[in-house]
N, C-alpha and C positions, 0 to 999 in steps of 0.2 A: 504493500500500500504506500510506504514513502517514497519508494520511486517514482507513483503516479502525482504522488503530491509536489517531488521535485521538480518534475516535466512541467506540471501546472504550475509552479510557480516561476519556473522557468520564464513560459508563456506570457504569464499576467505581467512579470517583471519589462519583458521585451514590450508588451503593448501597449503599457503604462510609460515605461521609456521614450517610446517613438512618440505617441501622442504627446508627453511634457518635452520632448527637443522641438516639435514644432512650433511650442507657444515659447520656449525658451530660444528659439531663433527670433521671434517675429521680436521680442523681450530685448534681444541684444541689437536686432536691425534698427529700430528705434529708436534707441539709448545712441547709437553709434552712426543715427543718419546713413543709413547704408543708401545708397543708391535705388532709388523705386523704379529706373529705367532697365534694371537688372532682371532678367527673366526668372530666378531665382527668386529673387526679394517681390517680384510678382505673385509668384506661386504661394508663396509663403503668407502674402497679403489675403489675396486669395482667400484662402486654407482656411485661414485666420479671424477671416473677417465674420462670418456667421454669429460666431461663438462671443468674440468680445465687442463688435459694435455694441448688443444692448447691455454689457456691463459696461461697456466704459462710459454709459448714459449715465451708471449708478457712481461708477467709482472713475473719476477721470484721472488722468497720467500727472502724476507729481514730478517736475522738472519733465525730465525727458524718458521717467520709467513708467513704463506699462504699467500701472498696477494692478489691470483687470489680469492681463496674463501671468502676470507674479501669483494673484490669487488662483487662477487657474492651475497654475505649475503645484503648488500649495497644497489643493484639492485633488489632482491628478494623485500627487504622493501618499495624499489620508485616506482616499479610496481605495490604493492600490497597501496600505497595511491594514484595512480593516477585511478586505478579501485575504490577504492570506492569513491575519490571524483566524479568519473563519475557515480556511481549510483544513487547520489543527485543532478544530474543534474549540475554538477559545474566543474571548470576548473582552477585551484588553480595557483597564481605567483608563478612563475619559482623556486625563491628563496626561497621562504617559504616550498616550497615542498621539498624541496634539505634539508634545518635543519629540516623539519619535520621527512626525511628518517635517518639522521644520527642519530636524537634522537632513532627513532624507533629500528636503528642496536645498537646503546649502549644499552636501554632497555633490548633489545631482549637478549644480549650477557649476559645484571647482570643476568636477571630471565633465563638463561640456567645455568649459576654457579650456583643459589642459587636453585633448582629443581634438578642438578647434587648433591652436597651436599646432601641435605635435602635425596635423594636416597642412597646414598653409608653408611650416618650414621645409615639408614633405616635398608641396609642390614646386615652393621657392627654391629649395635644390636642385630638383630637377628640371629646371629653368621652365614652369607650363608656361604657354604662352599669356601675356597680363590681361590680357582682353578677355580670359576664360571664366566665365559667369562664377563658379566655383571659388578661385582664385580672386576676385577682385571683390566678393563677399566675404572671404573669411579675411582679407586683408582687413577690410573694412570690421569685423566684427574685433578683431585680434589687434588695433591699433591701439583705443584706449589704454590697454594694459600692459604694452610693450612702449609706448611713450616715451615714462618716466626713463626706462633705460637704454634708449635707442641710441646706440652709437657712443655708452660709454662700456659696454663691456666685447669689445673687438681686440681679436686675438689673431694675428696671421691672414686678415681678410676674413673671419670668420664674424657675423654677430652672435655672441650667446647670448643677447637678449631675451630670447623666446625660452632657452632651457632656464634658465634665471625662473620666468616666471614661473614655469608651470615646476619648478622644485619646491615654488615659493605656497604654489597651490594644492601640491601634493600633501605638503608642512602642513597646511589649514586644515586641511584631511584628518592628517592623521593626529593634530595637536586641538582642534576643535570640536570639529566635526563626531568624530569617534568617541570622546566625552559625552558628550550628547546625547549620540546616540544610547550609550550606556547607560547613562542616568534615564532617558525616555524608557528604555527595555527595564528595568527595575523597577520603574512608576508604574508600569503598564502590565509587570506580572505581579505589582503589588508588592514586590518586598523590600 
């Protein structure tokens, strides 16, 4: 029987995934003015649009953040732990659930930077052409946070900018995030 609950969770994990990196792109296209002439940043609007035009009636964008699809990404995460603690048969405090979802959307939010990165160095390596829809969004989405260290940590022609960061976000991971989550999984089985 835990294999089958593996698989499934497997499953829910993946399509709880995909569904919050959509709102967690459209989240960063936004923040970071991506280019809406971008067939990409189209699709995404697109996709997008359904779902948070009538919250962002309710809740509109503080500065330049989404906040309808922050809560989305939010809800996407408390959904996708109240299904699996329901497939072990369990029914988690209120509250432990609530820091186990916030943990889950911080998590979620470093490993999309540090996966956006790790791709855009990927293709900047291997020279893709700049015009490349793929390419010229995640440039866009990966500027903010490579900024601050753009062209002071160059070594032999090389920028470590981009690993710099995402060491930096891995650290939040594992020094943040992982507390968190801990303290949420102990609230949430009550002890």
């Amino acid at each position: 029987m835990s294999y089958l609950v593996n698989a499934l969770s497997f499953l829910l994990e993946l399509a709880f995934g995909a569904a919050a990196a959509l709102f967690m792109l459209r989240l960063a296209a936004e923040a970071s003015r991506a280019d809406f002439h971008n067939p990409l940043s189209q699709f995404i609007y697109r996709t997008t649009n359904p779902v948070l035009v009538p919250l962002r009636r309710l809740l509109p964008n503080w500065r330049r953040i989404n906040v309808a699809a922050l809560l989305l990404i939010f809800l996407l995460m408390l959904v996708k732990r109240v299904v699996l603690f329901s497939l072990l048969g369990m029914f988690p405090h209120v509250l432990g659930l609530i820091v186990l979802s916030i943990a889950d959307t911080l998590d979620f939010i470093a490993m999309f930077y540090v996966v956006l990165i790790f791709v855009w160095s990927l293709m900047s390596l291997f020279q893709v052409e700049t015009y490349h829809p793929v390419y010229r969004l995640a440039g866009t989405l990966v500027s903010p946070l490579l900024r601050p260290l753009r062209g002071r940590l160059v070594a032999g022609g090389l920028d470590f900018a981009p690993w710099a960061v995402m060491i930096v976000l891995i650290l939040a991971r594992l020094l943040l995030v992982s507390p968190l989550t801990d303290l949420g999984a102990r609230l949430a089985l009550g002890m």
